[in-house]
PyMOL CGO cylinders between C-alpha atoms (Angstrom):
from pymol import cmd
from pymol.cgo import CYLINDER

trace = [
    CYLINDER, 98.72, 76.95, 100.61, 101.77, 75.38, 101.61, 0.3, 1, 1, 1, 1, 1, 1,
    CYLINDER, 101.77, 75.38, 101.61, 103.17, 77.81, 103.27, 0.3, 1, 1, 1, 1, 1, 1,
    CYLINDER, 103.17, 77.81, 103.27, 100.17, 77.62, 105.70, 0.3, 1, 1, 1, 1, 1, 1,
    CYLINDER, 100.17, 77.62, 105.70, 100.54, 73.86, 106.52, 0.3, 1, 1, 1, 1, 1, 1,
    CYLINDER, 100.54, 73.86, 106.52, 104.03, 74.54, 107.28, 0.3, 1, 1, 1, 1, 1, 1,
    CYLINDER, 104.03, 74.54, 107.28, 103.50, 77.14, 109.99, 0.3, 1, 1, 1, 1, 1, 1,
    CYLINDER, 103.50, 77.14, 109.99, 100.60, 74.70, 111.40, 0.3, 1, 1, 1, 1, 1, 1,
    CYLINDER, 100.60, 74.70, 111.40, 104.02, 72.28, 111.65, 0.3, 1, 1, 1, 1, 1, 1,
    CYLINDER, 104.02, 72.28, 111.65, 106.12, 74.44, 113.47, 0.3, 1, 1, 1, 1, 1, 1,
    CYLINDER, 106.12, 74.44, 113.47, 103.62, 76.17, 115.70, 0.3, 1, 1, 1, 1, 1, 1,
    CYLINDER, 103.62, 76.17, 115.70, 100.78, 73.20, 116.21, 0.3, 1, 1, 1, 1, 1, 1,
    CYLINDER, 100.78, 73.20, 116.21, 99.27, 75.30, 119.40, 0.3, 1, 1, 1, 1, 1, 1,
    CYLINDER, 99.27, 75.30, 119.40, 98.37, 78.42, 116.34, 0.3, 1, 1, 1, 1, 1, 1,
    CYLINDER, 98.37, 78.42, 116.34, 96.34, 77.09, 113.80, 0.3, 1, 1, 1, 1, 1, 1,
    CYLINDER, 96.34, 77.09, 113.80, 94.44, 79.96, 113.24, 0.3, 1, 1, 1, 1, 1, 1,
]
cmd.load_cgo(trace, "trace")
């Protein structure tokens, strides 16, 4: 889930 970890790196605050 890459794709995951990469939204966590642009938008820390949503890790949902």
């Amino acid at each position: 889930e890459e794709s995951k970890l990469k939204a966590t790196l642009e938008k820390p605050e949503d890790t949902k």
